[in-house]
N, C-alpha and C positions, 0 to 999 in steps of 0.2 A: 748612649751617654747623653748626659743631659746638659743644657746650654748655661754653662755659666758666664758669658759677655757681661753682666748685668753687676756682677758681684764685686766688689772692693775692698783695699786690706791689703790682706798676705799677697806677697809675689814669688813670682817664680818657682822655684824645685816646689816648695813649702804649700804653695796655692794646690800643686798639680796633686801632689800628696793627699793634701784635703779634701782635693774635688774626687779623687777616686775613692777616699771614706766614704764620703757621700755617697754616692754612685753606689756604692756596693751595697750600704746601708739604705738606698731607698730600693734599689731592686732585689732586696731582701723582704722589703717590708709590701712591693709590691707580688712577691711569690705570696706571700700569707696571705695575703688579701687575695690574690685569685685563684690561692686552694680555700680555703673559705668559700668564694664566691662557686666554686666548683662544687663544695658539698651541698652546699644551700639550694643548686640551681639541681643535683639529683634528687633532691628531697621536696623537691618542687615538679619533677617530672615521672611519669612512667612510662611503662613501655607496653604498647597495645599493639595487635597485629595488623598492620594496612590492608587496605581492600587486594592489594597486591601480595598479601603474605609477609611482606618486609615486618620487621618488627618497628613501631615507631616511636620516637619517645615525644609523648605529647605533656602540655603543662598541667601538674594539679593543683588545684587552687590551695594556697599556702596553708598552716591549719593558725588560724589566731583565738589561740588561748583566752579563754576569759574568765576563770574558776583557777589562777593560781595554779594551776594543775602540772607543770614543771618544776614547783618548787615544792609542792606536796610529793610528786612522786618520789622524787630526790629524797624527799624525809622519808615513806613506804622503806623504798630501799634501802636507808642505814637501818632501820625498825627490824627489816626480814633478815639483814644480816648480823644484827644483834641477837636474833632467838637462836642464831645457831653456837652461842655462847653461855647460854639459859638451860634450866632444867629440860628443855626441850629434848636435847642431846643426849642419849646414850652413855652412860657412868666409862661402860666396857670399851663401847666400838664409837667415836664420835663422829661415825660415818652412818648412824642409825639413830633415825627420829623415832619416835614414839608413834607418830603418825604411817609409818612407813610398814610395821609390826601390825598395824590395826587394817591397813591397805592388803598388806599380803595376806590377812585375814578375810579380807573380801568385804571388810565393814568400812571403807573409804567413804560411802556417801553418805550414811547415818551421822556419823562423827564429825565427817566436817559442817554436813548442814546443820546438825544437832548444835556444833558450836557455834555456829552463824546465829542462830536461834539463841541459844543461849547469850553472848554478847550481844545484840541487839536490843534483848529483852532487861536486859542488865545497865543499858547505857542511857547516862546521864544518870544514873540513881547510885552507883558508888564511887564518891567522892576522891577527887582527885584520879579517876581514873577512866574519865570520859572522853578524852583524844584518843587513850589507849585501847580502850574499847573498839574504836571506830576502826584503829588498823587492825586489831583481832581479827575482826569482819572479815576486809579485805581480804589478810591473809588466810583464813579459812576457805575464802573464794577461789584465792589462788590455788590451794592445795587440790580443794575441789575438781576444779580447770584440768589440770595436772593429770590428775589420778583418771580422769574421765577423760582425757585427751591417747595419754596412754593406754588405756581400755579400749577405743577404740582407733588406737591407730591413728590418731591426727596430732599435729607438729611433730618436733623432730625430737 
């Protein structure tokens, strides 16, 4: 509890009233701020084995951005969650890309680098469609990643 000696005004029932508003309402505000401060400080730390085998959690240096790159990705990801509302999508099953049909073909690396290739070679020369281009890329990358991660067994 915190010390209100200092404070002046309201008395009696009506003060004590007030001061446990407070009270509740700053050690409300101090929980957010030290779960904050908590995901921040593991996003700042890992965990590496000691010479002793212990596992330890030691500091990694923060990552600071400097290419906008939090706020681009954020745009990436409504982009990639828009194609799954686009011709992209399966008339039938809208559980099946187009891409997916061409993968289980065994044609996954052609296709996606074919369209990395093809949008790269294309961008900045059709008008009004030159941001858009750039995340095609991407997303071709990703799909790429994806399908060749799967193939051989790497993430989950």
């Amino acid at each position: 509890m915190r010390n209100w000696d200092g404070m002046h005004g309201a008395t009696g029932e009506f003060q004590a009233r007030a001061h446990k508003r407070i009270d509740r309402y700053l050690n409300e505000v101090d929980m957010i701020q030290s779960t904050e401060a908590k995901a921040m400080l593991e996003s700042t730390t890992r965990t590496r084995e000691g010479d002793s085998g212990v596992a330890l959690k030691e500091l990694k240096p923060p990552v600071r951005w400097r290419h906008d790159e939090p706020r681009l990705l954020a745009e990436l990801e409504r982009y990639l969650a828009s194609t799954y509302k686009r011709h992209y999508v399966s008339v039938i099953d809208d559980e099946v890309q187009s891409v997916d049909a061409i993968a289980a073909a065994g044609h996954w690396r052609g296709f996606c680098l074919g369209s990395i290739q093809k949008y790269a070679a294309r961008q900045g020369k059709k008008v009004g469609e030159e941001r858009s281009d750039l995340f095609k890329i991407i997303h071709y990358g990703l799909l790429a990643l994806h399908f060749y991660d799967k193939e051989n067994k790497h993430g989950s």
